[in-house]
N, CA, C, O and CB atoms as a CASP TS submission, in Angstrom:
PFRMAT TS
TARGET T0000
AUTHOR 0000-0000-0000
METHOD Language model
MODEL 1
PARENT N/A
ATOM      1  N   UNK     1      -5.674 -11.345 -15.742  1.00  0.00           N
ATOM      2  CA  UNK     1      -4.601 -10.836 -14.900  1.00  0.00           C
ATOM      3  C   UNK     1      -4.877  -9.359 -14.606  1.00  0.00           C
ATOM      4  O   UNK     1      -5.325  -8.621 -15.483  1.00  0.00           O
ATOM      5  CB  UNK     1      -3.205 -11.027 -15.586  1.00  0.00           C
ATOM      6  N   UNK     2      -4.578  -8.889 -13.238  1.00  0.00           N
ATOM      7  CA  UNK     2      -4.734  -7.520 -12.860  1.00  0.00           C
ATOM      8  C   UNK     2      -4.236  -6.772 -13.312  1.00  0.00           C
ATOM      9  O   UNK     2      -3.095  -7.233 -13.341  1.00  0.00           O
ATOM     10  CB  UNK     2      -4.566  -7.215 -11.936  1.00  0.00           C
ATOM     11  N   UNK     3      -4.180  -5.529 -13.900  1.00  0.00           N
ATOM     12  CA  UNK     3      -3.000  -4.341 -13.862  1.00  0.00           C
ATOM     13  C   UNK     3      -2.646  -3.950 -12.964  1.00  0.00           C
ATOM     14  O   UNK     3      -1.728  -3.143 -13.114  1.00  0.00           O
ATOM     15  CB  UNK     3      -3.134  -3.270 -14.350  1.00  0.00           C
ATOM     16  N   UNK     4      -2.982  -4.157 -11.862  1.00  0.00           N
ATOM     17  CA  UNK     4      -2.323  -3.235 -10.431  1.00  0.00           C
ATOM     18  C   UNK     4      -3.063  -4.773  -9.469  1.00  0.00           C
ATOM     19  O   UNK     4      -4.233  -5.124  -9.625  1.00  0.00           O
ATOM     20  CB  UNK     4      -3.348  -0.893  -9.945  1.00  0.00           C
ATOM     21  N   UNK     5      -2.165  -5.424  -8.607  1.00  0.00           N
ATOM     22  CA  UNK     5      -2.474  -6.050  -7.294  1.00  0.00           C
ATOM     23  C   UNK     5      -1.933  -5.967  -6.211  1.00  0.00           C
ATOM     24  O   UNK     5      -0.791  -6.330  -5.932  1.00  0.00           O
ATOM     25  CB  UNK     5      -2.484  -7.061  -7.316  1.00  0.00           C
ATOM     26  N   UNK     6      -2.581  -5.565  -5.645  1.00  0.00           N
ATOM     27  CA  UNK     6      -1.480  -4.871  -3.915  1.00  0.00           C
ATOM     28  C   UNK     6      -2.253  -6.568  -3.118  1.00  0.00           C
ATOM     29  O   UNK     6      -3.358  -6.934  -3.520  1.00  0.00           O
ATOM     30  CB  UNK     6      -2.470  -2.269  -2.587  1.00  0.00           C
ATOM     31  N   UNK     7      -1.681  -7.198  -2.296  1.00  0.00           N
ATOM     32  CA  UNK     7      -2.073  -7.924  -1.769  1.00  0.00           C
ATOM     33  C   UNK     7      -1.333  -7.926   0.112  1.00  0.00           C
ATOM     34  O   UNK     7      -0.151  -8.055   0.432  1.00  0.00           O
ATOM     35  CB  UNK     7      -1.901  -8.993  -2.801  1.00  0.00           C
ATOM     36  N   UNK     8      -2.132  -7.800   0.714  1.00  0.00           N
ATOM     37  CA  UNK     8      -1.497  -8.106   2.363  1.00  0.00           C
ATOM     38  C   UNK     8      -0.373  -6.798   2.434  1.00  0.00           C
ATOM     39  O   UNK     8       0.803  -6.860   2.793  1.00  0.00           O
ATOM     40  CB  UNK     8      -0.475 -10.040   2.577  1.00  0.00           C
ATOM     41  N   UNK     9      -1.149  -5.589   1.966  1.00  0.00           N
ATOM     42  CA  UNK     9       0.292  -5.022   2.140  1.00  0.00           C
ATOM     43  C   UNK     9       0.177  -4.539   3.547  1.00  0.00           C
ATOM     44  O   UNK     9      -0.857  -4.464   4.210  1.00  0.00           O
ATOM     45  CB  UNK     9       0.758  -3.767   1.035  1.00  0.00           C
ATOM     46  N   UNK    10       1.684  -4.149   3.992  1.00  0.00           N
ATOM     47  CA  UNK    10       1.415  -3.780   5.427  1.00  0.00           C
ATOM     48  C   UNK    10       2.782  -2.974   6.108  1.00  0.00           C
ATOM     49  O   UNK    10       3.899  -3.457   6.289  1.00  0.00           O
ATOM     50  CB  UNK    10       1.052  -5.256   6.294  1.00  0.00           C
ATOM     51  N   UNK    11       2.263  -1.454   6.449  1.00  0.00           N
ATOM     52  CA  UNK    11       3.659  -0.526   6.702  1.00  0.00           C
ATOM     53  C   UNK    11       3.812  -0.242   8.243  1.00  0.00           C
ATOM     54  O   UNK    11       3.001   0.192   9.061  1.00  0.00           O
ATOM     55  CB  UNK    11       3.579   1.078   5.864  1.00  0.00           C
ATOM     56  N   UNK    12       5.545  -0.759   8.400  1.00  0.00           N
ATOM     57  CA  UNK    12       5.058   0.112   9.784  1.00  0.00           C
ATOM     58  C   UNK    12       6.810   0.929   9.894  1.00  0.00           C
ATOM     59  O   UNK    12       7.865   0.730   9.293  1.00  0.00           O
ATOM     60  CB  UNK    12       4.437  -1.279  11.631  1.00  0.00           C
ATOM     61  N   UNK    13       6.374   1.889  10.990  1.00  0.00           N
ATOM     62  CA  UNK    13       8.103   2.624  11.166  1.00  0.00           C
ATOM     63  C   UNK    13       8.781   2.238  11.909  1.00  0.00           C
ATOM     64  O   UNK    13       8.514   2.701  13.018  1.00  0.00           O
ATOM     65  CB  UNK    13       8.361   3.930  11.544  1.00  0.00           C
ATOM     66  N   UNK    14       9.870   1.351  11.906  1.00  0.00           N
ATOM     67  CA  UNK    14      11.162   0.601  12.547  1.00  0.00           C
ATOM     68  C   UNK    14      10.533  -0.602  12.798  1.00  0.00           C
ATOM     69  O   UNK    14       9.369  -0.993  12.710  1.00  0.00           O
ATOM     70  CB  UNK    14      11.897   1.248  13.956  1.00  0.00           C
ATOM     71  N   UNK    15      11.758  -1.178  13.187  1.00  0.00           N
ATOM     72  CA  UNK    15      11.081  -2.671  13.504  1.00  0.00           C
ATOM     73  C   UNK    15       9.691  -2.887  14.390  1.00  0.00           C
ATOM     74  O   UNK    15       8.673  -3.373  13.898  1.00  0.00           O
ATOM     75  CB  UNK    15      12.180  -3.495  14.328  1.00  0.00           C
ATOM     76  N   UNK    16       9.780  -2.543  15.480  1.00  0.00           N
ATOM     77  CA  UNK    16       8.747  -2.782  16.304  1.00  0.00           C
ATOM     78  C   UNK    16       7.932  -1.405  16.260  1.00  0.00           C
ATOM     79  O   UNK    16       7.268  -1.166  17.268  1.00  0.00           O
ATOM     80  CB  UNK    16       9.254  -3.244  17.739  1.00  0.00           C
ATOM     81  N   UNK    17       7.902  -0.617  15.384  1.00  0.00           N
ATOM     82  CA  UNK    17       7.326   0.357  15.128  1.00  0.00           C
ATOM     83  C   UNK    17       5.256   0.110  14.873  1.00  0.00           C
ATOM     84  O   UNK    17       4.679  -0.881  14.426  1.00  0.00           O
ATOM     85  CB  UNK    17       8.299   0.820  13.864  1.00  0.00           C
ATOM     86  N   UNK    18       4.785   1.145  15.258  1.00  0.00           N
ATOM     87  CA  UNK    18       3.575   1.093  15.016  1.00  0.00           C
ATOM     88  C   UNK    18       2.874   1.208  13.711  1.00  0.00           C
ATOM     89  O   UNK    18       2.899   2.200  12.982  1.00  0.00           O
ATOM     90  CB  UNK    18       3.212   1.823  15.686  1.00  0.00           C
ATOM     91  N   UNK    19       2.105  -0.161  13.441  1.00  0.00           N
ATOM     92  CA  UNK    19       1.431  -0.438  12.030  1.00  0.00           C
ATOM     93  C   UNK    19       1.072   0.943  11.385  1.00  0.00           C
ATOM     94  O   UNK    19       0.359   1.484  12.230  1.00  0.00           O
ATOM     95  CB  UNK    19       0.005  -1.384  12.177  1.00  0.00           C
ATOM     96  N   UNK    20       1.175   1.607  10.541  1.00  0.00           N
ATOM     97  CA  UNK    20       0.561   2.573  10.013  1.00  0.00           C
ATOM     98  C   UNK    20      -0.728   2.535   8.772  1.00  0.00           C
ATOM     99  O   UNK    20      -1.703   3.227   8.481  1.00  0.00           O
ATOM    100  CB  UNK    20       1.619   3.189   9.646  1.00  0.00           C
ATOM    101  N   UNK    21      -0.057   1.268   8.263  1.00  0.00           N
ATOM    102  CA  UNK    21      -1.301   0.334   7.202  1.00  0.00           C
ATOM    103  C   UNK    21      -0.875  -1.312   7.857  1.00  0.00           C
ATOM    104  O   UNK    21       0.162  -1.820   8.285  1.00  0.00           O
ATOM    105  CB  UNK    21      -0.865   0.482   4.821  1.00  0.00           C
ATOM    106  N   UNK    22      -2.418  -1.816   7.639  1.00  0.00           N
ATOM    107  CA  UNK    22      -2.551  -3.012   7.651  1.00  0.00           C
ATOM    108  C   UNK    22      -3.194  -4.013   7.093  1.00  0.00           C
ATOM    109  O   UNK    22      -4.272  -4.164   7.668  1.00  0.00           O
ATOM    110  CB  UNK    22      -2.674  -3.102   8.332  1.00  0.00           C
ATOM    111  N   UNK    23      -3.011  -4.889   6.101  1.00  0.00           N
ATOM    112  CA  UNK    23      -3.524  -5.572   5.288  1.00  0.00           C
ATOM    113  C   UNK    23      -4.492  -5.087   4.177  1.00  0.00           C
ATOM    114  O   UNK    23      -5.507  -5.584   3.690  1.00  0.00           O
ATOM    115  CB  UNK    23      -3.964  -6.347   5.957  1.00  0.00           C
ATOM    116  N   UNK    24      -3.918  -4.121   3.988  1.00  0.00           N
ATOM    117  CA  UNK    24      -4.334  -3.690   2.366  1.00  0.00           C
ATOM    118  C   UNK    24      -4.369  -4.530   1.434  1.00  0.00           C
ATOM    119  O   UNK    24      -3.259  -4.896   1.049  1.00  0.00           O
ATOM    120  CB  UNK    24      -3.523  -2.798   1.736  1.00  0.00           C
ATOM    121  N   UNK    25      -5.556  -5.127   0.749  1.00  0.00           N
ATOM    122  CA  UNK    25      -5.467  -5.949  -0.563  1.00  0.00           C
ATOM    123  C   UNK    25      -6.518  -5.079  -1.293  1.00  0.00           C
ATOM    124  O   UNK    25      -7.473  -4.435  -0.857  1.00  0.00           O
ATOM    125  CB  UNK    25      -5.862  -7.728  -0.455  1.00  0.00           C
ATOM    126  N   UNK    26      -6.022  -5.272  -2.588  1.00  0.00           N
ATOM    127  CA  UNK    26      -6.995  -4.673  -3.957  1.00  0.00           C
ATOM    128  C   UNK    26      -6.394  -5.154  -5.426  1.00  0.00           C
ATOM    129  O   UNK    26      -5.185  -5.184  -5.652  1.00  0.00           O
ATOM    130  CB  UNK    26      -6.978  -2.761  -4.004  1.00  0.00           C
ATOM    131  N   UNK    27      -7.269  -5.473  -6.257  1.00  0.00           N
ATOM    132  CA  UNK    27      -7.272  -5.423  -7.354  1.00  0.00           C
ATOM    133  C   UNK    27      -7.681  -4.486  -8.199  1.00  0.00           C
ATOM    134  O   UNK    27      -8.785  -3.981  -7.992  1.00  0.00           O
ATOM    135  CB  UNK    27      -7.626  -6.162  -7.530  1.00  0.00           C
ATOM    136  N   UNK    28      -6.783  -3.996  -9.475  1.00  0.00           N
ATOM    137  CA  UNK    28      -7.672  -3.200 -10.447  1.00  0.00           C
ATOM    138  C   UNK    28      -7.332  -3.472 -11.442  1.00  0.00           C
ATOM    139  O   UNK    28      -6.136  -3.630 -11.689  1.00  0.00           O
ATOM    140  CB  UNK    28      -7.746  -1.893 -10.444  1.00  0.00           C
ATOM    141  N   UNK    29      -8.568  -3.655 -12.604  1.00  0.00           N
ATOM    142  CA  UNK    29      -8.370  -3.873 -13.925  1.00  0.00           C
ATOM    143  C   UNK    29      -8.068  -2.862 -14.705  1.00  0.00           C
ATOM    144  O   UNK    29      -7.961  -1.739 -14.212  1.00  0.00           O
ATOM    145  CB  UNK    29      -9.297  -4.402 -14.409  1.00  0.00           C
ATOM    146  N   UNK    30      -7.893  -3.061 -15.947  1.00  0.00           N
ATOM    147  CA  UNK    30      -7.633  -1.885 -17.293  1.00  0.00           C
ATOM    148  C   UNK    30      -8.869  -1.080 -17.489  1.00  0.00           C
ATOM    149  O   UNK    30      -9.825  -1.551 -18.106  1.00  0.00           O
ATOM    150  CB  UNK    30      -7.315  -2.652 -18.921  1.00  0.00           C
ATOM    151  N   UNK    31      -8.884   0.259 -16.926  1.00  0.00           N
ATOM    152  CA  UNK    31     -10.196   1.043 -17.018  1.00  0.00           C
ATOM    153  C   UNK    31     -11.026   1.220 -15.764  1.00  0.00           C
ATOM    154  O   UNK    31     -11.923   2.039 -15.562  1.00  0.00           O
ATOM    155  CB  UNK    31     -11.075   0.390 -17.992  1.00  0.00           C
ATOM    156  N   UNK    32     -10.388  -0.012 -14.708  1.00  0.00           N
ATOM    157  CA  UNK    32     -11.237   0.748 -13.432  1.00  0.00           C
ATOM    158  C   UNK    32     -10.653   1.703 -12.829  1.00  0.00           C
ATOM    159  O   UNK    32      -9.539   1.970 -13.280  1.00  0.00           O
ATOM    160  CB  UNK    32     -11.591  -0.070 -12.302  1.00  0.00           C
ATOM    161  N   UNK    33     -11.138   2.539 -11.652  1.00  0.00           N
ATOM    162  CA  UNK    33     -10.853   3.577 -10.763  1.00  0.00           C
ATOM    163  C   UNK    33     -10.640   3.399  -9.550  1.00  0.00           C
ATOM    164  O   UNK    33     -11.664   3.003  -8.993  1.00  0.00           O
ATOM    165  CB  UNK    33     -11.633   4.353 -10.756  1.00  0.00           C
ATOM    166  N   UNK    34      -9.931   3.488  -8.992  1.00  0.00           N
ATOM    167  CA  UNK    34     -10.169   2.932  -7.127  1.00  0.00           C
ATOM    168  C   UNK    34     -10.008   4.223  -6.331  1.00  0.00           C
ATOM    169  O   UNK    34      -9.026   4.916  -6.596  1.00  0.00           O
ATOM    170  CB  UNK    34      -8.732   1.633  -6.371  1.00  0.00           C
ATOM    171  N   UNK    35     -10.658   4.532  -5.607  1.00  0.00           N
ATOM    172  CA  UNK    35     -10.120   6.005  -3.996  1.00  0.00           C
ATOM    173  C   UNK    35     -10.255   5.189  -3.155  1.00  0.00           C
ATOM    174  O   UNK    35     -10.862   4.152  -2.884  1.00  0.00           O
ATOM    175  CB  UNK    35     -11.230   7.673  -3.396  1.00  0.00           C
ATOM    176  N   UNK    36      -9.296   6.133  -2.660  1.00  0.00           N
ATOM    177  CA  UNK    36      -8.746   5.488  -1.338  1.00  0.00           C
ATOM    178  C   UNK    36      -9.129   6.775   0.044  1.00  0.00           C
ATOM    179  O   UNK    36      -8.265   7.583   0.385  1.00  0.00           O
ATOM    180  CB  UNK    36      -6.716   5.163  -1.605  1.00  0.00           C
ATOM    181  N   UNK    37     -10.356   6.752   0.609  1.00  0.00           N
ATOM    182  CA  UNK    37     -10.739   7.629   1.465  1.00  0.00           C
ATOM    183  C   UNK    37     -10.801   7.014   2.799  1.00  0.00           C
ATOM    184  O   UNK    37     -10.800   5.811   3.061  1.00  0.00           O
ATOM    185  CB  UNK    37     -11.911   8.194   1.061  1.00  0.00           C
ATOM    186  N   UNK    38     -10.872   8.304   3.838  1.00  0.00           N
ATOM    187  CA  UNK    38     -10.486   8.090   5.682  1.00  0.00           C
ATOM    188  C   UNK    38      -9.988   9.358   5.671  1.00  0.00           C
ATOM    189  O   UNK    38      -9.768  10.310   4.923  1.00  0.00           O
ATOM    190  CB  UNK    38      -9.176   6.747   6.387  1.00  0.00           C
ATOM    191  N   UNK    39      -9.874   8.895   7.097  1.00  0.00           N
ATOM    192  CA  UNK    39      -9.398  10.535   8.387  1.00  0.00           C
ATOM    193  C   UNK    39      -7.919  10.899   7.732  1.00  0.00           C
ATOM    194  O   UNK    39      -7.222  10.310   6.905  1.00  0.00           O
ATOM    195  CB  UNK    39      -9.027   9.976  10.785  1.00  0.00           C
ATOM    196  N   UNK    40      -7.751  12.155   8.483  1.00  0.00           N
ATOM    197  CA  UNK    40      -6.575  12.263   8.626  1.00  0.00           C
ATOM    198  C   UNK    40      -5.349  11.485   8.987  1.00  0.00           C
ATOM    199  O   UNK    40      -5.647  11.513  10.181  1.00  0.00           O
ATOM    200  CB  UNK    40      -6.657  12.891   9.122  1.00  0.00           C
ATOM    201  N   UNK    41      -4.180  10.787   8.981  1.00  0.00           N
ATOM    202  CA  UNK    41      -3.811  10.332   8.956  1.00  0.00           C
ATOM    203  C   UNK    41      -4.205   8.620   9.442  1.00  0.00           C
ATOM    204  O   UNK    41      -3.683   8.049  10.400  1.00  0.00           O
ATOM    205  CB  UNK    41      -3.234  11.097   9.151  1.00  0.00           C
ATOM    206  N   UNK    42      -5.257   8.013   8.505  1.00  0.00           N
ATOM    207  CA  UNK    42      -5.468   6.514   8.171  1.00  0.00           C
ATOM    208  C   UNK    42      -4.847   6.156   7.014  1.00  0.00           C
ATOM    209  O   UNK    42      -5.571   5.679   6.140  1.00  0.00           O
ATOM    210  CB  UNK    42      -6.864   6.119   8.022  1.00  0.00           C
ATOM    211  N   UNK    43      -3.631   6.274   6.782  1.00  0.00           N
ATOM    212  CA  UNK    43      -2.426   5.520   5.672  1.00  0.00           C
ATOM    213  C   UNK    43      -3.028   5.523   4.326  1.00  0.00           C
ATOM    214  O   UNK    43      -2.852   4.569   3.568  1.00  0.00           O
ATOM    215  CB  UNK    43      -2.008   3.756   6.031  1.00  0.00           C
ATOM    216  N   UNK    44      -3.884   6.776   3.923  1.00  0.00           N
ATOM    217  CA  UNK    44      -3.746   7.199   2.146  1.00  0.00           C
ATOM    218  C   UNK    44      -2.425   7.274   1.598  1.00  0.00           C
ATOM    219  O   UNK    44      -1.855   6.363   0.997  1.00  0.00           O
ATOM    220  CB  UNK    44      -4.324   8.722   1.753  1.00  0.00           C
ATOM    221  N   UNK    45      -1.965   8.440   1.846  1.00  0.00           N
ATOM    222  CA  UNK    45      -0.183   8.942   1.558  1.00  0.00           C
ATOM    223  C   UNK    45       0.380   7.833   1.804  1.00  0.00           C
ATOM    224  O   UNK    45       0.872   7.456   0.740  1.00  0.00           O
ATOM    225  CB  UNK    45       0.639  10.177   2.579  1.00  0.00           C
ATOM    226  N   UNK    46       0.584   7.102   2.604  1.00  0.00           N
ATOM    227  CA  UNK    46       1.509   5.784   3.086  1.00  0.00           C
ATOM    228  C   UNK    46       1.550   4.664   2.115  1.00  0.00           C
ATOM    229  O   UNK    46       2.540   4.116   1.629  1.00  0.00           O
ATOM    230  CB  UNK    46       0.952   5.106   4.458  1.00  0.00           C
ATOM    231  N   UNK    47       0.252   4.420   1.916  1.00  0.00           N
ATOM    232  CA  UNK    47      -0.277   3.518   1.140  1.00  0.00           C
ATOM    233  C   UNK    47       0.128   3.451  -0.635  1.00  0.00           C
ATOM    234  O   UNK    47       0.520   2.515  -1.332  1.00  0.00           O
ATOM    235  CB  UNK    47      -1.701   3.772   1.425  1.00  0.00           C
ATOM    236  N   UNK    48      -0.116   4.633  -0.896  1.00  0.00           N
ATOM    237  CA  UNK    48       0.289   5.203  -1.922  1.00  0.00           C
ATOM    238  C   UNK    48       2.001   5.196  -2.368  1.00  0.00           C
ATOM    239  O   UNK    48       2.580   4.844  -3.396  1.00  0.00           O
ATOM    240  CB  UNK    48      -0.254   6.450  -1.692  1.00  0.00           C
ATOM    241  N   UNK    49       2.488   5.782  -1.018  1.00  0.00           N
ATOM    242  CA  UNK    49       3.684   5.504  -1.573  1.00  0.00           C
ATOM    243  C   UNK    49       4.625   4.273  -1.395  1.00  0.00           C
ATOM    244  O   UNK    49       5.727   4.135  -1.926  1.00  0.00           O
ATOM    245  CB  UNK    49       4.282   6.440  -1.279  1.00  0.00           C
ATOM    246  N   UNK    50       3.978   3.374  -0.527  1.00  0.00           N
ATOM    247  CA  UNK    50       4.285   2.390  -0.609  1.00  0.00           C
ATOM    248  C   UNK    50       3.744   1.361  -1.748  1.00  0.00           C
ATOM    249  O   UNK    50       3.676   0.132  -1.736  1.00  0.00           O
ATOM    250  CB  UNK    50       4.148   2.157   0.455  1.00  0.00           C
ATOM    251  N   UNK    51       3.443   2.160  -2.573  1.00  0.00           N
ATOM    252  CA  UNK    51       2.428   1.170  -3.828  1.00  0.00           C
ATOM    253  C   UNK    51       3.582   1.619  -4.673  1.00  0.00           C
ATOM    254  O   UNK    51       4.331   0.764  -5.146  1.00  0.00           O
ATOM    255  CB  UNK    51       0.412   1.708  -4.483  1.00  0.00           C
ATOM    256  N   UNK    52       3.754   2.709  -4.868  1.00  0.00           N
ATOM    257  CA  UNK    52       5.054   3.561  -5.868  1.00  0.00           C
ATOM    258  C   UNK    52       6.869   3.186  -5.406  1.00  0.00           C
ATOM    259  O   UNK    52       7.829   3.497  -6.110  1.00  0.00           O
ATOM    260  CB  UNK    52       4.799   5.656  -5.501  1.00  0.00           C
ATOM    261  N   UNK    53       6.939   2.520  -4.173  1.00  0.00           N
ATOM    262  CA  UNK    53       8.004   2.168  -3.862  1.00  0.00           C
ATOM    263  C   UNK    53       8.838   3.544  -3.506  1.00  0.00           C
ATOM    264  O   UNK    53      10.041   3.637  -3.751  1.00  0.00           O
ATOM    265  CB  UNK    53       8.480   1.294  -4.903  1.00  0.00           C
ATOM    266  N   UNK    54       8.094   4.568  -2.920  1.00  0.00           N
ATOM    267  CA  UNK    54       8.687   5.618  -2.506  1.00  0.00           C
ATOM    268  C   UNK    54       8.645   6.297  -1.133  1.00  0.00           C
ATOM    269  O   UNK    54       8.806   7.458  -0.756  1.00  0.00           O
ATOM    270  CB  UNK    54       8.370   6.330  -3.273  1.00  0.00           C
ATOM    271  N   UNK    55       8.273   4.730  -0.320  1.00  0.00           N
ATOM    272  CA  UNK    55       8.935   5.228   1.356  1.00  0.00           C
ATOM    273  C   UNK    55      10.378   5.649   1.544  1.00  0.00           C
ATOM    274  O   UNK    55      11.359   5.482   0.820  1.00  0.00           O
ATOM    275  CB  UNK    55       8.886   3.948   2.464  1.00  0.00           C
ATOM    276  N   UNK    56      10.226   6.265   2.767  1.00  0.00           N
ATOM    277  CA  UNK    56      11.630   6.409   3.532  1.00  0.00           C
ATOM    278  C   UNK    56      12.112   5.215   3.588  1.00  0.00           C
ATOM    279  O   UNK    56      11.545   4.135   3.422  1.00  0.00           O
ATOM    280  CB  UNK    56      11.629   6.967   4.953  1.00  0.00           C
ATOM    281  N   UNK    57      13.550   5.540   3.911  1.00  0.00           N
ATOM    282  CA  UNK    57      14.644   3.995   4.349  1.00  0.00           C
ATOM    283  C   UNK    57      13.893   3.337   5.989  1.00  0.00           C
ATOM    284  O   UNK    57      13.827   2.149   6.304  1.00  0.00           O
ATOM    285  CB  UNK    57      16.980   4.709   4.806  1.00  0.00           C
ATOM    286  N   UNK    58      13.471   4.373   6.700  1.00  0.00           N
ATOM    287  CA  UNK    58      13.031   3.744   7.878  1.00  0.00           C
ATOM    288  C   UNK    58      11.838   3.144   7.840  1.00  0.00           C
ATOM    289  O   UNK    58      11.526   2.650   8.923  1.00  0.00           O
ATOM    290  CB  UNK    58      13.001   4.539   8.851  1.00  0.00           C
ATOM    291  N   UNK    59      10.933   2.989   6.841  1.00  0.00           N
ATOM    292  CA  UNK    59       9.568   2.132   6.901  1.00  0.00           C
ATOM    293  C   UNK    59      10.080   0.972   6.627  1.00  0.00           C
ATOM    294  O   UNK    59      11.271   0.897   6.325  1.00  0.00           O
ATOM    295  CB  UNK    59       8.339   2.472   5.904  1.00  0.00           C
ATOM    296  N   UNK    60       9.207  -0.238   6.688  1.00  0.00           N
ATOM    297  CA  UNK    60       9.423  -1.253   6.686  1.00  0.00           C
ATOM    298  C   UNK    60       8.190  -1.720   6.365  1.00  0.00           C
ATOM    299  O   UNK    60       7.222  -1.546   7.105  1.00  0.00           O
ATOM    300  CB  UNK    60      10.022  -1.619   7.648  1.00  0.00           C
ATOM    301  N   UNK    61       8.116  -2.476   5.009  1.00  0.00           N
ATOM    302  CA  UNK    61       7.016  -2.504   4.084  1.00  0.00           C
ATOM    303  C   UNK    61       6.700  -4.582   3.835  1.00  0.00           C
ATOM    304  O   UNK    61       7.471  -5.415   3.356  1.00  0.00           O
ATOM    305  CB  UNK    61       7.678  -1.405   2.368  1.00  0.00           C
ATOM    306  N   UNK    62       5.386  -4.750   4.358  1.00  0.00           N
ATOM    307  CA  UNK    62       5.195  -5.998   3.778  1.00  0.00           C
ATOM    308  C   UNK    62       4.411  -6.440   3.264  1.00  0.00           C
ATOM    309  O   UNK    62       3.511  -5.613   3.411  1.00  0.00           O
ATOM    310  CB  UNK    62       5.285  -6.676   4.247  1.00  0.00           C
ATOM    311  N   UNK    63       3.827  -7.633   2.404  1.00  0.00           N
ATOM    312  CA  UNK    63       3.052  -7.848   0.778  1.00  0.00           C
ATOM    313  C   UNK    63       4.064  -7.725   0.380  1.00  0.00           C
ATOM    314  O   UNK    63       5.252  -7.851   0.678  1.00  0.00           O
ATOM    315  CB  UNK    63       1.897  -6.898  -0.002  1.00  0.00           C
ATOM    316  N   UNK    64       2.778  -7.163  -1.146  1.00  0.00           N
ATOM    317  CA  UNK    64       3.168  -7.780  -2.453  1.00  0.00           C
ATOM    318  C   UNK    64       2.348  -6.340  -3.155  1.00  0.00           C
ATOM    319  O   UNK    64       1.302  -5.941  -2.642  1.00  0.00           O
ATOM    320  CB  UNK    64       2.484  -9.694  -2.848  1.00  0.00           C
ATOM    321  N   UNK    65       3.004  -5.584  -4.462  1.00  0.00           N
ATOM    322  CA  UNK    65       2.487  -5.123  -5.063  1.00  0.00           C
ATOM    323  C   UNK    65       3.193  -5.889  -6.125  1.00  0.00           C
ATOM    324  O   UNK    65       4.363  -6.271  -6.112  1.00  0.00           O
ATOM    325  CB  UNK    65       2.366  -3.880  -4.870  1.00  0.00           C
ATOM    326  N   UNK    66       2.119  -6.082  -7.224  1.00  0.00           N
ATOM    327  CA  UNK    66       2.379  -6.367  -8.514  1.00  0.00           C
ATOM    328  C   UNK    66       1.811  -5.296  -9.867  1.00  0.00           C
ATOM    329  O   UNK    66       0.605  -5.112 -10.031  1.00  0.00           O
ATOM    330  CB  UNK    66       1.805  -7.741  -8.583  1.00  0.00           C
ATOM    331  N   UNK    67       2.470  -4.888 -10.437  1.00  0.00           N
ATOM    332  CA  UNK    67       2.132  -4.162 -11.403  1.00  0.00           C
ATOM    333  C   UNK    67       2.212  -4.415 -13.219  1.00  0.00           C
ATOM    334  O   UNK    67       3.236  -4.318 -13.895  1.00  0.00           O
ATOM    335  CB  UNK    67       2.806  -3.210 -10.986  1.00  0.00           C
ATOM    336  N   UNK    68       0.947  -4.726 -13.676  1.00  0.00           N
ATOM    337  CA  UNK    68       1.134  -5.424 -14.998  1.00  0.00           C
ATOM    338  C   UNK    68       1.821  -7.269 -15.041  1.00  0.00           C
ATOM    339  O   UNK    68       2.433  -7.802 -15.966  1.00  0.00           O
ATOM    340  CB  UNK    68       2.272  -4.299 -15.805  1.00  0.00           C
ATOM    341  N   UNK    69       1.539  -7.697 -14.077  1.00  0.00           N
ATOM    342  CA  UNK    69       1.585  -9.095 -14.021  1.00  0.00           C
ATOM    343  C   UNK    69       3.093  -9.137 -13.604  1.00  0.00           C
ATOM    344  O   UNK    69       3.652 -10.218 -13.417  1.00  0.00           O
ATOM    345  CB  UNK    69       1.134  -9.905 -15.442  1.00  0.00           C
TER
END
């Protein structure tokens, strides 16, 4: 089992708002490392805080993060 599985995740702002991430999947085990590199705004920060559950009320977030099973 993973310690961290983000699967299909996918952010965008308002409903018909423009994708900002799209289909993010990753696994990580106990002891691996993952970066997350790209341009200036290609959905690091986004990604991130949509992994931490700390978007704004106006994003609109879809997947799956699982953390510790």
């Amino acid at each position: 089992m993973s310690l961290l599985k983000v699967d299909n995740l996918g952010i965008r702002y308002g409903e018909t708002g423009y994708p900002v991430v799209e289909q993010l999947s990753f696994a990580l085990e106990q002891g691996e490392v993952l970066g997350l590199v790209g341009e200036s705004g290609s959905g690091k920060t986004q990604s991130a805080l949509g992994i931490m559950g700390l978007l704004p009320p106006q994003a609109c977030m879809r997947g799956s993060v699982l953390l510790d099973g």
